[in-house]
N, C-alpha and C positions, 0 to 999 in steps of 0.2 A: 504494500500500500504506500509507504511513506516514499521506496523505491519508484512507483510509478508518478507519483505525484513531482516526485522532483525531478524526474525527464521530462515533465509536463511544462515545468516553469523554468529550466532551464535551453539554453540554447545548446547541443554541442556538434562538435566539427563531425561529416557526415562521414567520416576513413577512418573512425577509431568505432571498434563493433566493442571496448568496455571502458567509456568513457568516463565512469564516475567508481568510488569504492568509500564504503561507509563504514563507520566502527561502533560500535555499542561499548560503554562502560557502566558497570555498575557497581565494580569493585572498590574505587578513590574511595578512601576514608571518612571526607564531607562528603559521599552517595549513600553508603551504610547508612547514616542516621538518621536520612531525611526519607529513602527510597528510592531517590531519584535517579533518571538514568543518562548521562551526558552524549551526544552523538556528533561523532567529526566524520566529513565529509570532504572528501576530496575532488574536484573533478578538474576536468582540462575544457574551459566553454570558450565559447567563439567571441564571449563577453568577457575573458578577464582581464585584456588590457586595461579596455574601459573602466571596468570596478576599482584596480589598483592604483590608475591615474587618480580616479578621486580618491582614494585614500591617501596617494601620496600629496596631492595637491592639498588637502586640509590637513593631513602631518606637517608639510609645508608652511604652511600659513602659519600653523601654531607655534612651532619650532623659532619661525622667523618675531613671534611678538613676544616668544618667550615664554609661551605656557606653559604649566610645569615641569619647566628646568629646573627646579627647585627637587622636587619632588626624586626626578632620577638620578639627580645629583648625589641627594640621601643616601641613595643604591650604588653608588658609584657608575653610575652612566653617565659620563657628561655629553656633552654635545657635540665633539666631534664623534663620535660613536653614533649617537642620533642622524646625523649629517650623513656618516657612512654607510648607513642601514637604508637611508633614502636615497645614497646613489646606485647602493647594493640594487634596489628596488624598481629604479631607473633603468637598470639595465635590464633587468626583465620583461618589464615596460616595451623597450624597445625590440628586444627579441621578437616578443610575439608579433610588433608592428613587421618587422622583418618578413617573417613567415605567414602573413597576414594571406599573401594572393598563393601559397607555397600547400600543390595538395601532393605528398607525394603517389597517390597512388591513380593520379590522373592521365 
């Protein structure tokens, strides 16, 4: 059910026949006490340029006005680490734009 429902709303590239793979948890320690079950989701869509540009472009933004820098600071992340992590991020970005018209089984 939950499987069909998310090929329904997602988009994926038409040359990959197992485009998506799901995990169930219920064992983490915070799951035990509550019931609850956490579910991660992997897939390869025609859409995740797009999605990670807006994530990186409000990382962006925020990083740029300083939002809490404070915060990762505490943790010892400072900001060229942050800085790294969104060129890290850039670069993936740009892969998929790469491979954008790229089918190889065409």
């Amino acid at each position: 059910m939950l499987r069909k429902s998310i090929f329904h709303d997602l988009s994926f590239v038409d040359y990959n026949p197992f485009p998506i793979d799901c995990w169930l948890d219920r064992t983490g320690a915070h799951l035990k006490a509550s019931g609850e079950t956490t579910l991660a989701v992997c897939s390869n869509s025609t859409h995740t340029a797009a999605h990670l540009e807006s994530v990186v472009d409000r990382c962006r933004t925020k990083l740029n006005a300083g939002a809490y820098l404070h915060w990762y600071e505490k943790y010892h992340c400072d900001k060229e680490r942050l800085v790294s992590a969104l060129e890290a991020c850039q670069e993936i970005i740009d892969a998929y734009h790469a491979a954008e018209d790229v089918n190889p089984f065409a």
